[in-house]
SENUVO-252052 format. One record per atom (N, C-alpha, C): residue number from 1; residue in three letters; atom name; z, x, y. Coordinates in steps of 0.1 Angstrom, whole numbers. Example, Ala and Ser with C-alpha at 12.3 -4.5 7.8 and 13.67 -1.06 7.14 Angstrom:
% SENUVO-252052
(1 Ala N (78 132 -57))
(1 Ala CA (78 123 -45))
(1 Ala C (78 132 -33))
(2 Ser N (71 128 -22))
(2 Ser CA (71 137 -11))
(2 Ser C (79 129 0))
This chain:
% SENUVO-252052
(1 Unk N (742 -966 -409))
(1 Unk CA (751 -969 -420))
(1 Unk C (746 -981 -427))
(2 Unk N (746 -982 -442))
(2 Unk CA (740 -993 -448))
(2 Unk C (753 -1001 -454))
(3 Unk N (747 -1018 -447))
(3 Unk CA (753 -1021 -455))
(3 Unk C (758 -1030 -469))
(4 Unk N (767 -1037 -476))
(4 Unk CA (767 -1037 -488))
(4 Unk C (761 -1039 -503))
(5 Unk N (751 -1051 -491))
(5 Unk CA (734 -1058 -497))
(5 Unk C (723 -1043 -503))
(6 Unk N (724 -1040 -492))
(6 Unk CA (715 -1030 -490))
(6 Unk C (718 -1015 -496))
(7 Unk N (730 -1012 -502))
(7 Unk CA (733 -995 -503))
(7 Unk C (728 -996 -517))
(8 Unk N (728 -984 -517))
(8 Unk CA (725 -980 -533))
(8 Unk C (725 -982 -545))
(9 Unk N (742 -984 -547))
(9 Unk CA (750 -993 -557))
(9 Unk C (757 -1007 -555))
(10 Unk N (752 -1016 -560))
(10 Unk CA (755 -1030 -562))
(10 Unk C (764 -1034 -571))
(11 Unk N (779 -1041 -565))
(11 Unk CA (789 -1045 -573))
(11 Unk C (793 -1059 -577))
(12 Unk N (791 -1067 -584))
(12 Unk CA (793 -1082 -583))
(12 Unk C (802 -1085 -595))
(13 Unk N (810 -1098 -596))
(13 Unk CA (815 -1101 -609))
(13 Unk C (811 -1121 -603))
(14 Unk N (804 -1124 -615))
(14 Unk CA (801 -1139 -617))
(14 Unk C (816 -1147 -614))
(15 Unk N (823 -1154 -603))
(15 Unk CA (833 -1163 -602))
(15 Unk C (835 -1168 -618))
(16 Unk N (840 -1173 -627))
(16 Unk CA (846 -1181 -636))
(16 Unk C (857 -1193 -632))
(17 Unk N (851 -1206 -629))
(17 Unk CA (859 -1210 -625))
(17 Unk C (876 -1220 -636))
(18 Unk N (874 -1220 -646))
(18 Unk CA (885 -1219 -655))
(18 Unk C (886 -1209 -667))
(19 Unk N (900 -1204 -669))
(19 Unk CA (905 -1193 -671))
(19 Unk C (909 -1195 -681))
(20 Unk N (911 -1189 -696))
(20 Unk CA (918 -1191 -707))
(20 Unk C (933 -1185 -705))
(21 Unk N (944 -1195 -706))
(21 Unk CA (958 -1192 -703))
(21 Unk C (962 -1181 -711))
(22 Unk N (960 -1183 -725))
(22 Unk CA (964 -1178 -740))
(22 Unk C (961 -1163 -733))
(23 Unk N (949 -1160 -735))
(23 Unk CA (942 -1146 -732))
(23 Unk C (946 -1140 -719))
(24 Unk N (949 -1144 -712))
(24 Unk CA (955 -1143 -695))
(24 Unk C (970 -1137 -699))
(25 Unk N (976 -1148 -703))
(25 Unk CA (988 -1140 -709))
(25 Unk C (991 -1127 -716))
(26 Unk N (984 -1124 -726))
(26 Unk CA (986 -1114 -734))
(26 Unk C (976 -1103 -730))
(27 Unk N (970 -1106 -720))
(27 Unk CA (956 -1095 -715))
(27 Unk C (962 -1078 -713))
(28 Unk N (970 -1074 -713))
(28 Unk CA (976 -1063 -713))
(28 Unk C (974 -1057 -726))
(29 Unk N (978 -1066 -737))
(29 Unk CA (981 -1061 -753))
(29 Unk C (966 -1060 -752))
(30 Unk N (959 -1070 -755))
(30 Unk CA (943 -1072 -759))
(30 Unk C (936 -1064 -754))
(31 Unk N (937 -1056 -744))
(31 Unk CA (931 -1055 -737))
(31 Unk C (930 -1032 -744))
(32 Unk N (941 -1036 -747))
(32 Unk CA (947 -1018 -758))
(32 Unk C (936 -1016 -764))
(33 Unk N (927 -1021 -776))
(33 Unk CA (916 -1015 -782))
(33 Unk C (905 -1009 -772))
(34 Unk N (901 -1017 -766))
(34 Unk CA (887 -1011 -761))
(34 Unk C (888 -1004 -744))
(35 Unk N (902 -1002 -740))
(35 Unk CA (909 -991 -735))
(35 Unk C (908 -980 -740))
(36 Unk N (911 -978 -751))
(36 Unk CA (915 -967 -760))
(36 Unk C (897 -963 -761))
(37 Unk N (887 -969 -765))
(37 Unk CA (880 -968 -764))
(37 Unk C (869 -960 -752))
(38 Unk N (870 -968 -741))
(38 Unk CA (872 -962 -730))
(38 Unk C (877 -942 -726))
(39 Unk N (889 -948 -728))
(39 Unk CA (896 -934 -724))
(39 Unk C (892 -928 -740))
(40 Unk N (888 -926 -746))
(40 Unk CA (879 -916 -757))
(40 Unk C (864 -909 -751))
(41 Unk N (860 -921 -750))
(41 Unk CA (847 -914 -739))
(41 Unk C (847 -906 -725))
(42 Unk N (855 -913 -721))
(42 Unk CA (853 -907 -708))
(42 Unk C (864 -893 -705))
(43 Unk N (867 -889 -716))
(43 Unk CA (883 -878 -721))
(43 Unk C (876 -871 -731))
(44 Unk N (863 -872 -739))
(44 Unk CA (862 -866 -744))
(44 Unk C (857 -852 -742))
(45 Unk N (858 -843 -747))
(45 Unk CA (853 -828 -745))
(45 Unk C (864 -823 -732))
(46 Unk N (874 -826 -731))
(46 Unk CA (887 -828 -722))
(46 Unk C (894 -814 -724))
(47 Unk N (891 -810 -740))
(47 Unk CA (897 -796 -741))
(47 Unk C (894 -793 -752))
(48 Unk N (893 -777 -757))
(48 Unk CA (886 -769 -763))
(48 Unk C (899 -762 -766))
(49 Unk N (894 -757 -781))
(49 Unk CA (905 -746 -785))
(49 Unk C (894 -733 -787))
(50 Unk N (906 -723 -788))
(50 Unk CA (902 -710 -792))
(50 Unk C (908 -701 -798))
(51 Unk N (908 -690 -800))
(51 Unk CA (916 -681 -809))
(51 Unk C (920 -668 -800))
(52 Unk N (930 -665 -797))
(52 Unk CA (935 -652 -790))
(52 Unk C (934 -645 -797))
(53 Unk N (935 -632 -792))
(53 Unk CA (932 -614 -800))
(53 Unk C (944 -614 -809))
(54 Unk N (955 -620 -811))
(54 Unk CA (968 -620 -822))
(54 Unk C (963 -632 -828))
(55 Unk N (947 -640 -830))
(55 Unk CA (949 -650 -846))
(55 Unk C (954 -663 -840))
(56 Unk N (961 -663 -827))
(56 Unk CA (969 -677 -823))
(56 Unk C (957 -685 -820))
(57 Unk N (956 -698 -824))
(57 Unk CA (951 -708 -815))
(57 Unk C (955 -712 -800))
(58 Unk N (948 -716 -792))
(58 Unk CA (951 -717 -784))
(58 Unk C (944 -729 -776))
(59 Unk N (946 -738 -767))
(59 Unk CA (938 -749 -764))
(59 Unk C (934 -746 -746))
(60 Unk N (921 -752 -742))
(60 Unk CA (924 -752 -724))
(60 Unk C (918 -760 -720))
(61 Unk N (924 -768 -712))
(61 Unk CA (920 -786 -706))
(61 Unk C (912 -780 -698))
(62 Unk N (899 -789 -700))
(62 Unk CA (886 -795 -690))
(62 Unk C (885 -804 -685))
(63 Unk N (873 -812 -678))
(63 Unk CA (875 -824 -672))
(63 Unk C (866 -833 -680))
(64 Unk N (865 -833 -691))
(64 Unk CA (855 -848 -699))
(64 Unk C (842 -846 -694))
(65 Unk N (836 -857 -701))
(65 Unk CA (826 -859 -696))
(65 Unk C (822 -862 -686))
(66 Unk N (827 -871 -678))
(66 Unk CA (823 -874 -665))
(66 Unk C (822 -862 -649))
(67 Unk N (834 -852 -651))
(67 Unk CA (836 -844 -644))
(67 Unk C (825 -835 -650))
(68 Unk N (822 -835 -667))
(68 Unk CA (812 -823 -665))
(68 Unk C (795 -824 -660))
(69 Unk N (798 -842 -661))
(69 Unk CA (783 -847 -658))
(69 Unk C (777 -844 -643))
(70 Unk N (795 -846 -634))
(70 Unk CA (795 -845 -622))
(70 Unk C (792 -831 -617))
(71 Unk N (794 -822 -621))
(71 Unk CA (790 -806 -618))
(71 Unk C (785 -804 -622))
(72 Unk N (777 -805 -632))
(72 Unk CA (761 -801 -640))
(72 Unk C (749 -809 -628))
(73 Unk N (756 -821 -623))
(73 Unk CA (746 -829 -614))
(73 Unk C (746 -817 -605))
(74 Unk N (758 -816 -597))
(74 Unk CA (757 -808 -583))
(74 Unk C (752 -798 -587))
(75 Unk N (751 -788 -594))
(75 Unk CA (741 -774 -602))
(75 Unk C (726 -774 -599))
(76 Unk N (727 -786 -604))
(76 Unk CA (710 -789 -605))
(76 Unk C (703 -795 -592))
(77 Unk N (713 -807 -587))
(77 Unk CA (707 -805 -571))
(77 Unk C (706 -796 -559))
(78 Unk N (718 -787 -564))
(78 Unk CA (713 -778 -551))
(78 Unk C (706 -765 -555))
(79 Unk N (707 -764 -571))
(79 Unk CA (697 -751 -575))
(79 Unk C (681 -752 -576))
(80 Unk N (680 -767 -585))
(80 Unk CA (666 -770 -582))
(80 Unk C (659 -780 -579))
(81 Unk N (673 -793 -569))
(81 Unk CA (664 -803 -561))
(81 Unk C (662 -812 -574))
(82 Unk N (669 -816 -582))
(82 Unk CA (660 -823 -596))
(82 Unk C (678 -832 -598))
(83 Unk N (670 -841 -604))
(83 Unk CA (683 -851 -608))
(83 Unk C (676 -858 -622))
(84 Unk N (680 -853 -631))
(84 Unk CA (675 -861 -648))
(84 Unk C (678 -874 -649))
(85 Unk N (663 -882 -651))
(85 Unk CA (670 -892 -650))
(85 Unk C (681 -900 -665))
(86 Unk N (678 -892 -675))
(86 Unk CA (690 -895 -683))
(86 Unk C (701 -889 -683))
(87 Unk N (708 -888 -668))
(87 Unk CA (717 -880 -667))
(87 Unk C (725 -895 -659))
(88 Unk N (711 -895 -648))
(88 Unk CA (714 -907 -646))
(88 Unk C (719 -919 -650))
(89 Unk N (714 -921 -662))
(89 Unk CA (712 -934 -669))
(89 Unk C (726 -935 -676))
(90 Unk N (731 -924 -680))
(90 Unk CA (742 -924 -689))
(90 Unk C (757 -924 -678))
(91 Unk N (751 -920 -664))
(91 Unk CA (767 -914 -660))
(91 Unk C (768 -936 -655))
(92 Unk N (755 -941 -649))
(92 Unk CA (759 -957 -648))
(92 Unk C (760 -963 -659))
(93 Unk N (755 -959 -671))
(93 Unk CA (761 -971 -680))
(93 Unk C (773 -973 -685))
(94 Unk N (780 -956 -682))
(94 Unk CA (792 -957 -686))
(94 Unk C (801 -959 -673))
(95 Unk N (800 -963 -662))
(95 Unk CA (803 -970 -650))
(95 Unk C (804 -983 -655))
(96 Unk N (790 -989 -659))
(96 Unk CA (794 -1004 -663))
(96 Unk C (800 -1004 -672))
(97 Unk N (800 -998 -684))
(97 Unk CA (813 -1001 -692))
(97 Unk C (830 -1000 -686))
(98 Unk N (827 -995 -679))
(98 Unk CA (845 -992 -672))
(98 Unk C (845 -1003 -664))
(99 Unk N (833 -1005 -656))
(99 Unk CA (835 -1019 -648))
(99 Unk C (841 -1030 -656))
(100 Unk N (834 -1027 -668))
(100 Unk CA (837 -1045 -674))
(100 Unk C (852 -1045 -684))
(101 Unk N (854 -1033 -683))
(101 Unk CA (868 -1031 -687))
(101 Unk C (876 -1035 -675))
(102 Unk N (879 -1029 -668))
(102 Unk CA (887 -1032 -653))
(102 Unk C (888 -1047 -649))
(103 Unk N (873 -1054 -648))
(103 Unk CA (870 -1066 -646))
(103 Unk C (879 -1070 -659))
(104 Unk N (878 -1070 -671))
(104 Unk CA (890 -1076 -683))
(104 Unk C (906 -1077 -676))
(105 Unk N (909 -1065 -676))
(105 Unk CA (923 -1061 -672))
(105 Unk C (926 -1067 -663))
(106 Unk N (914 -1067 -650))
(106 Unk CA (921 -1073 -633))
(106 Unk C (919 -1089 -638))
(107 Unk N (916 -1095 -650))
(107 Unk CA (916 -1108 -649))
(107 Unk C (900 -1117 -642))
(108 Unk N (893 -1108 -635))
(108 Unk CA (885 -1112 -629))
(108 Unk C (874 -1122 -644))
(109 Unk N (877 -1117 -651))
(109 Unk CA (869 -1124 -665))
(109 Unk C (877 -1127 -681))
(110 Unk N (871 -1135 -687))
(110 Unk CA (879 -1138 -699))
(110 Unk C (870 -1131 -711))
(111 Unk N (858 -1130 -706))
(111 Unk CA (850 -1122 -719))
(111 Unk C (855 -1106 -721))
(112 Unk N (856 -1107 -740))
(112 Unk CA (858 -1096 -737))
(112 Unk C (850 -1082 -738))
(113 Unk N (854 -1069 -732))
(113 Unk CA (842 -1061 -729))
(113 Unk C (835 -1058 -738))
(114 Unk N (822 -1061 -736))
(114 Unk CA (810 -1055 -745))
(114 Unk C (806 -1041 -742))
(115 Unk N (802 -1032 -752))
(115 Unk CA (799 -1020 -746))
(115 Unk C (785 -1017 -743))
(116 Unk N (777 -1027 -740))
(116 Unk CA (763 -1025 -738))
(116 Unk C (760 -1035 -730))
(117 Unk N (765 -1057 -734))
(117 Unk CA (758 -1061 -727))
(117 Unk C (764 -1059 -714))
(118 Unk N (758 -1065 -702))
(118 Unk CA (765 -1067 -687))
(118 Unk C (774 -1079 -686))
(119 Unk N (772 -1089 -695))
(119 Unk CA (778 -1105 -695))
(119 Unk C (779 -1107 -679))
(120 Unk N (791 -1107 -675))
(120 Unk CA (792 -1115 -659))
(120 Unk C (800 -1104 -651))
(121 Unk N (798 -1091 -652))
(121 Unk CA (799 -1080 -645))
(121 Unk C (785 -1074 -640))
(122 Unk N (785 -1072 -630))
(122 Unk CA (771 -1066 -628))
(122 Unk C (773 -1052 -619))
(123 Unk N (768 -1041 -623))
(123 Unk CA (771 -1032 -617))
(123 Unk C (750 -1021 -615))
(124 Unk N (745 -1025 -600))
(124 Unk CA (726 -1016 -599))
(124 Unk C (733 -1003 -592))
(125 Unk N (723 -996 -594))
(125 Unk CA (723 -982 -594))
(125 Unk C (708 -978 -585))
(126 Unk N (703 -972 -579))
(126 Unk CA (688 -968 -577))
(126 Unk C (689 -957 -579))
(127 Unk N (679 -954 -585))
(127 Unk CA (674 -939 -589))
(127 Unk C (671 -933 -581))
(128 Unk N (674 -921 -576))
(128 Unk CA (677 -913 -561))
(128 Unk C (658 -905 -567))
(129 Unk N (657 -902 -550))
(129 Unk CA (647 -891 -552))
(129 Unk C (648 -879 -550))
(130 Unk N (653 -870 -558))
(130 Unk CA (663 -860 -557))
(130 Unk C (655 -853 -544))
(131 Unk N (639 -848 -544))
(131 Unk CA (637 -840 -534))
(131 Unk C (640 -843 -518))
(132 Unk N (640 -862 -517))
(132 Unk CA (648 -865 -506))
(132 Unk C (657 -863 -498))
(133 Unk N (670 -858 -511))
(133 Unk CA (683 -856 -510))
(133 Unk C (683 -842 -502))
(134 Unk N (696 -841 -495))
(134 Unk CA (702 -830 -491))
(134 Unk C (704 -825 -503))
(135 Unk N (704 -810 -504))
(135 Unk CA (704 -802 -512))
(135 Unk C (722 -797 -509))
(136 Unk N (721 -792 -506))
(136 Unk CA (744 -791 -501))
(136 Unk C (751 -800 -496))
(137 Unk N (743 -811 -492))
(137 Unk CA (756 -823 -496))
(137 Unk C (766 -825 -509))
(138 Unk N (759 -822 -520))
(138 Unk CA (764 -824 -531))
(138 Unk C (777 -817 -536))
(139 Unk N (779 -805 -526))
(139 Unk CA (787 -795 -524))
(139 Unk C (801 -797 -517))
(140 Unk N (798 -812 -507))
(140 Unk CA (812 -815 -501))
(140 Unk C (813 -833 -496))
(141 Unk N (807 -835 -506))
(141 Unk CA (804 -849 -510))
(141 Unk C (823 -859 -512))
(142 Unk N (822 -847 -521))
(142 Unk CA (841 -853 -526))
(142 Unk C (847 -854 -516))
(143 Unk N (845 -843 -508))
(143 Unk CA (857 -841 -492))
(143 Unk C (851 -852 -486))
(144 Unk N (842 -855 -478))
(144 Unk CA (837 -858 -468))
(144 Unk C (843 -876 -472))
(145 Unk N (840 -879 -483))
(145 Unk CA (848 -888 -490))
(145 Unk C (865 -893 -491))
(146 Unk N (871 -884 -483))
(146 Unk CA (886 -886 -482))
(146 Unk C (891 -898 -480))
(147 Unk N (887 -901 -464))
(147 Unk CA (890 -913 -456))
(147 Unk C (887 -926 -465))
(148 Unk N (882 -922 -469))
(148 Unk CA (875 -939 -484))
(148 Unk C (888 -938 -492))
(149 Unk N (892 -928 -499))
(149 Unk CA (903 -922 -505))
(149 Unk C (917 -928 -504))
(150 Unk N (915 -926 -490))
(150 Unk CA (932 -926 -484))
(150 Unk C (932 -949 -485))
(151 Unk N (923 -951 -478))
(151 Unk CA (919 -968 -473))
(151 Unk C (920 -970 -490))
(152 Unk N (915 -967 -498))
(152 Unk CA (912 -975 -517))
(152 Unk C (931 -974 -520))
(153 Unk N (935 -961 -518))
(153 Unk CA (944 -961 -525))
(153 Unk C (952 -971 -519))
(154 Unk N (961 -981 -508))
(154 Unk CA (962 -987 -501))
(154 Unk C (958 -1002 -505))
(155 Unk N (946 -1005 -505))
(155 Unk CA (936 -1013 -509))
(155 Unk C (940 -1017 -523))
(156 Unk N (939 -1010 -535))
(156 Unk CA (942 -1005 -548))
(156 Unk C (957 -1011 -552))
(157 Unk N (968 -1008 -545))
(157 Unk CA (980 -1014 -547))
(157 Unk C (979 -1028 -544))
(158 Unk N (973 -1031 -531))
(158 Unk CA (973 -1047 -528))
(158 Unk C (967 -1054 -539))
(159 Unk N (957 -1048 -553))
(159 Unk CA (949 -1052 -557))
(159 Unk C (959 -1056 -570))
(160 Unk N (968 -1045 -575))
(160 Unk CA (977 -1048 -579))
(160 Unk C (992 -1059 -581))
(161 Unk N (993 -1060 -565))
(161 Unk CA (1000 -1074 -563))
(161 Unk C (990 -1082 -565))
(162 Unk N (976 -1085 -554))
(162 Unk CA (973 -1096 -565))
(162 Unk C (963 -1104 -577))
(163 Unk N (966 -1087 -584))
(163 Unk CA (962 -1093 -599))
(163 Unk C (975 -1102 -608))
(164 Unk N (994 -1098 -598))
(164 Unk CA (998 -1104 -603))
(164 Unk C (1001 -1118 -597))
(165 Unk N (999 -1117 -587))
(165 Unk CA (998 -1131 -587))
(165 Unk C (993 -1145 -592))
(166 Unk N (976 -1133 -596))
(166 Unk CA (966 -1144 -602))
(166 Unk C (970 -1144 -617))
(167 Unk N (977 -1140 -622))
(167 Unk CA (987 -1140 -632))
(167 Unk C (992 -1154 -634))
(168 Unk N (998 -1152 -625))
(168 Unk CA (1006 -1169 -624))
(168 Unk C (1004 -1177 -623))
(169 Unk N (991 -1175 -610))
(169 Unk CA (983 -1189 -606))
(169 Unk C (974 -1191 -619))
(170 Unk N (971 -1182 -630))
(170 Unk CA (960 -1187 -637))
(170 Unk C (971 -1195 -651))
(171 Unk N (984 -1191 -654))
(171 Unk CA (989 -1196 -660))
(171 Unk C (991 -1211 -658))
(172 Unk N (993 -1210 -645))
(172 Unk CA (1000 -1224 -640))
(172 Unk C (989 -1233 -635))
(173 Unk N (976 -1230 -631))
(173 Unk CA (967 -1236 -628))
(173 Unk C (952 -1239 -637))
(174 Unk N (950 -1226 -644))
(174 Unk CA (941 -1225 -651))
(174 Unk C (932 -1219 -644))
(175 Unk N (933 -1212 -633))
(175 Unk CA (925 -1210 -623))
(175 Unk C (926 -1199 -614))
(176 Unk N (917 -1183 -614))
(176 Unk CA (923 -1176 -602))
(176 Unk C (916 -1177 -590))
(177 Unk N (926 -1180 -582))
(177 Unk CA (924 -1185 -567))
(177 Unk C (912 -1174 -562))
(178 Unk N (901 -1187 -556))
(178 Unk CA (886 -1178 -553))
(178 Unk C (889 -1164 -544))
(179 Unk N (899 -1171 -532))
(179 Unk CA (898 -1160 -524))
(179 Unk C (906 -1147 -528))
(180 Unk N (918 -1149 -538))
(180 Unk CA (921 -1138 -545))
(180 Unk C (910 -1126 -553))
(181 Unk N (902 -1137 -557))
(181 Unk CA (891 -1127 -566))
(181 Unk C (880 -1123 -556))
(182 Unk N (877 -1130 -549))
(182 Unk CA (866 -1122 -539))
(182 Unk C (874 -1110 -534))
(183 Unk N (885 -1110 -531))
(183 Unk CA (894 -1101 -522))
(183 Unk C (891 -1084 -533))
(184 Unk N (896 -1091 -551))
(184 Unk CA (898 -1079 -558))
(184 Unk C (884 -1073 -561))
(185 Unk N (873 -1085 -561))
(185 Unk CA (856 -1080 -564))
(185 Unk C (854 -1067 -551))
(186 Unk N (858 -1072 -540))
(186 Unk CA (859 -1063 -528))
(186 Unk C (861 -1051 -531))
(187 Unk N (872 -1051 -537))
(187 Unk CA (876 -1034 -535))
(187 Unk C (868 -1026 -545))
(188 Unk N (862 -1033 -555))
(188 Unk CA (859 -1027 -563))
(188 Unk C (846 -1025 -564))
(189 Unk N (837 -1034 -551))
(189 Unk CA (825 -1031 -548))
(189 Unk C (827 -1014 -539))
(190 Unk N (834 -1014 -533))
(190 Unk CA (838 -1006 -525))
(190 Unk C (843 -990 -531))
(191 Unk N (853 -991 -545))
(191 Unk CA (847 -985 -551))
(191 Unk C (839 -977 -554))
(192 Unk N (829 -982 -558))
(192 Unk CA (818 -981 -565))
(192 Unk C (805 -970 -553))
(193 Unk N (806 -978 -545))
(193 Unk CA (794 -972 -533))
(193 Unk C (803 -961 -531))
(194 Unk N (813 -958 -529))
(194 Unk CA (821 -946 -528))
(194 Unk C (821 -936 -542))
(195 Unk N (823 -941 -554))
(195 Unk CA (816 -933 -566))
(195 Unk C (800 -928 -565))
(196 Unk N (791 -938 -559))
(196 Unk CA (777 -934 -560))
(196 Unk C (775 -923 -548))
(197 Unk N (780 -924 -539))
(197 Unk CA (778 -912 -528))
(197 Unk C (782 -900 -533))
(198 Unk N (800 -901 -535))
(198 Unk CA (805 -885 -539))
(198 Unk C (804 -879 -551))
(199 Unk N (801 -891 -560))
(199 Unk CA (805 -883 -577))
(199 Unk C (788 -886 -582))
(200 Unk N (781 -900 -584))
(200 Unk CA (773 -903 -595))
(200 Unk C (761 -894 -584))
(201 Unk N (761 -893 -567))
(201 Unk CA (756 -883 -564))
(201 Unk C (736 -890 -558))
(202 Unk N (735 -904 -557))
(202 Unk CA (728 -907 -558))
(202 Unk C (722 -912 -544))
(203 Unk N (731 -910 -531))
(203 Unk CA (725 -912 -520))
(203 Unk C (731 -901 -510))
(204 Unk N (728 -901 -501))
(204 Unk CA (737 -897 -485))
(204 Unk C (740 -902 -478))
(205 Unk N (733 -917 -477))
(205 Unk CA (739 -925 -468))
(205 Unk C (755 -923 -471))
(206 Unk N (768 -928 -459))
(206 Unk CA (780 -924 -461))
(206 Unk C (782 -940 -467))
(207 Unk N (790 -946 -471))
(207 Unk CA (796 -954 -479))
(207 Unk C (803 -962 -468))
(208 Unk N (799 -975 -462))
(208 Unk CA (799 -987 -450))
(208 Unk C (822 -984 -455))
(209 Unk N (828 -989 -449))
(209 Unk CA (842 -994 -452))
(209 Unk C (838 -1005 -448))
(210 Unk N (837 -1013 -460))
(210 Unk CA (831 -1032 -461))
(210 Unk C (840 -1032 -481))
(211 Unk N (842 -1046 -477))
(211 Unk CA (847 -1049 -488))
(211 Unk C (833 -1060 -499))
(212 Unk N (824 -1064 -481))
(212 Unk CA (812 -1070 -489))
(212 Unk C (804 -1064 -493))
């Protein structure tokens, strides 16, 4: 089992050690454009219309782009062992764009998200060697993944209490408490090596349960 240094995908956010109050406050509202943004991309191609044999329109929900990137990947590794690397390149960059959105919202940072540079979110990726890979892993990748599942969701709520706390403490201090933000960097490194195993599809090692 590898651990956090060492796995595949690497999650970090740069400490900030004073916090803008103003922006902290209202980071919900501010935070609406390039959300919206976000959830455009990652929702797009979500659903498709069509025409029934009476002339009706008719619409049928898919899963966006990311779910389609995610089963076009699994197609291709177990039909022909091959992983594109601009398939690659696109399913992490739009990872780090969600990172550095999330990082906004959880407060973890005051810049706001760029859709290209990295600023003080950092989110590596290695480029798998597809012929390396198990070829039907990719097939039950998502299951075998549960137990990560059940611990994030859990994990996820705590992360929730305390983003709000650092709420308060950043109002009233100017400052979110280090060990609060290591605690939320944690889960979200964690996260992440758990996206690169089941979904972005890029290793077999199983995913350490480390927060480092």
């Amino acid at each position: 089992m590898a651990d956090g240094s060492s796995y595949a995908v690497r999650f970090d956010v740069d400490y900030q050690g004073q916090m803008d109050r103003l922006t902290t406050f209202f980071r919900l509202i501010w935070a609406i454009p390039i959300a919206i943004v976000l959830g455009l991309l990652t929702n797009a191609g979500s659903g498709y219309h069509y025409v029934d044999e009476t002339g009706k329109a008719m619409q049928s929900s898919g899963g966006g782009i990311a779910a389609g990137l995610f089963l076009a990947t699994v197609l291709m590794l177990v039909f022909r062992q091959k992983y594109p690397r601009w398939w690659f390149d696109f399913g992490v960059e739009l990872a780090r764009f969600s990172a550095r959105v999330s990082a906004y919202i959880f407060l973890l940072t005051d810049r706001y998200p760029s859709t290209d540079e990295a600023q003080s979110v950092h989110l590596d990726a290695d480029f798998p060697d597809a012929a390396q890979l198990n070829r039907w892993l990719p097939l039950v990748k998502w299951l075998l993944a549960i137990p990560h599942y059940i611990v994030l969701a859990f994990l996820s709520i705590a992360v929730l209490v305390v983003t709000i706390i650092a709420w308060f403490a950043i109002l009233f201090t100017g400052s979110y408490p280090r060990g609060l933000f290591d605690f939320t960097v944690g889960v979200g490194r964690w996260w992440s090596r758990v996206w690169a195993y089941a979904f972005l599809l890029v290793t077999d090692v199983y995913p350490p349960f480390s927060l480092r």
